[in-house]
Every structure is written in C-alpha cells, then in structure tokens.
C-alpha positions, 0 to 999 in steps of 0.5 A: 500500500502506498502512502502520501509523501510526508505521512510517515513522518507527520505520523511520528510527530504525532507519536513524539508529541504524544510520548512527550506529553507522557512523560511531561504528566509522569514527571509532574506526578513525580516530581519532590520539592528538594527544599522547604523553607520552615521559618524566617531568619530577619527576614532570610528563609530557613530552608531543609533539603531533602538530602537530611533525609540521609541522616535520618536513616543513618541515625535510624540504622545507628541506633536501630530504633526509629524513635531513637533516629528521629530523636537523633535527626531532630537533634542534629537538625538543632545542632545545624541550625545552631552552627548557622545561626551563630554565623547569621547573628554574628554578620548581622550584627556586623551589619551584614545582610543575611540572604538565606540559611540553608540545612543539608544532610551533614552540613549547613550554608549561612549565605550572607553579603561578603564582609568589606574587611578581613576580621569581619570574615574572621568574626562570623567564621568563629560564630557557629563555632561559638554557637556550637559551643555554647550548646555544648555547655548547656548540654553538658549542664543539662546532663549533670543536673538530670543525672543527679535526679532519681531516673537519671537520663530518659534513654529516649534522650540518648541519641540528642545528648549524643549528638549534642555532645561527642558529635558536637565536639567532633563535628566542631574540631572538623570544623576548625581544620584550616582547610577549605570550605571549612570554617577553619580557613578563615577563622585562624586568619584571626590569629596573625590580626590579634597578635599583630594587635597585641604587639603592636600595643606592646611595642606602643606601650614600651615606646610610651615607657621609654618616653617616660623613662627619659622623661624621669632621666631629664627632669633629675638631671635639671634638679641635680644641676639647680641644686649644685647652682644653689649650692655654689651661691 
C-alpha cells in the first residue's frame, strides 16, 4: 500500500508529541520539592533539603530504633541550625545582610553579603563555632543536673545528648581544620590580626615607657644641676 509523501513522518510527530506529553504528566506526578523553607531568619528563609533525609536513616540504622533516629535527626537538625545561626547573628550584627540559611544532610550554608574587611570574615567564621559551643555547655549542664535526679537520663534522650555532645565536639574540631570550605580557613586568619594587635600595643606601650623613662632621666638631671647652682651661691 502506498502512502502520501510526508505521512510517515507527520505520523511520528504525532507519536513524539504524544510520548512527550507522557512523560511531561509522569514527571509532574513525580516530581519532590528538594527544599522547604520552615521559618524566617530577619527576614532570610530557613530552608531543609531533602538530602537530611540521609541522616535520618543513618541515625535510624545507628541506633536501630526509629524513635531513637528521629530523636537523633531532630537533634542534629538543632545542632545545624545552631552552627548557622551563630554565623547569621554574628554578620548581622556586623551589619551584614543575611540572604538565606540553608540545612543539608551533614552540613549547613549561612549565605550572607561578603564582609568589606578581613576580621569581619574572621568574626562570623568563629560564630557557629561559638554557637556550637555554647550548646555544648548547656548540654553538658543539662546532663549533670538530670543525672543527679532519681531516673537519671530518659534513654529516649540518648541519641540528642549524643549528638549534642561527642558529635558536637567532633563535628566542631572538623570544623576548625584550616582547610577549605571549612570554617577553619578563615577563622585562624584571626590569629596573625590579634597578635599583630597585641604587639603592636606592646611595642606602643614600651615606646610610651621609654618616653617616660627619659622623661624621669631629664627632669633629675635639671634638679641635680639647680641644686649644685644653689649650692655654689
């Protein structure tokens, strides 16, 4: 049988469209928002990527529990969103704008305007830090004070008083190595700037004794010189 010239190929369009469709409607059905914003930051969106979800099932394979692995993936949500935070306080507090923070699986990104001077980069590097720290002490705090009591540690708080604490201090020394991304690589650029300061102020001190001292020298030798005048009259 024999067909019109261009009929087989209006014929495959025609098919190609419709397998398009196909997958257009297929992907709309399947498609996962990789974020979802949970709250606002000064005006900067919280956002949670879907890639937390590994987390959460390594916490749960870890301690075989899945009570204990959302107990665990709350708690390092908490613990990420602390580190963040420190950063975001610290650049708005230096006058920074704060554009978003952003939570991933093991790890967080505070997006913020780029600092005009080197401290200002050294200081909100050492915000989450800091941050991080100051979780650890009301922890640690917390701990004691429940391990004094009759029941001691709920064992359902297991996980976040492990997260919150070894993993808090691992995550932080990790943190500090002077390697890139990591905060560490900018925050010991304090280092050289604080001492640069500290002996500058020493040497400006010394520089003020030595002008003092010579100061002293002077005005004793004007006082022996008038006494020997007075002396010779």
């Amino acid at each position: 049988m024999l067909t019109k010239p261009g009929a087989e190929l209006r014929v495959f369009v025609i098919l190609a469209n419709e397998i398009y469709d196909e997958v257009r409607i297929w992907r709309r059905l399947l498609r996962v928002k990789r974020e979802i914003t949970v709250g606002h930051f000064g005006g900067a969106p919280v956002t949670l990527h879907w890639t937390l979800l590994l987390f959460f099932i390594f916490a749960g394979a870890a301690t075989r529990s899945i009570v204990g692995g959302l107990v665990a993936f709350a708690a390092m949500l908490i613990l990420l969103l602390m580190h963040e935070l420190g950063h975001a306080v610290v650049a708005r507090w230096l006058g920074l704008r704060v554009i978003a923070i952003r939570l991933y699986g093991f790890h967080g990104i505070c997006v913020h305007t780029f600092p005009e001077t080197e401290g200002a980069s050294v200081a909100v590097a050492w915000g989450g830090v800091l941050a991080q720290i100051v979780l650890f002490a009301v922890v640690v705090t917390i701990a004691k004070i429940l391990s004094s009591m009759a029941g001691g540690i709920p064992w359902v708080l297991d996980p976040a008083f492990f997260v919150w604490a070894p993993l808090n201090l691992l995550v932080i020394f990790t943190n500090l190595l002077p390697i890139t991304p990591l905060d560490g690589a900018v925050a010991w650029k304090g280092i050289p700037v604080l001492l640069r300061t500290l002996f500058g102020r020493r040497k400006a001190r010394k520089h003020e004794n030595s002008k003092d001292d010579a100061s002293k020298v002077v005005s004793m030798e004007l006082r022996r010189i008038s006494r020997s005048k007075e002396e010779q009259k």
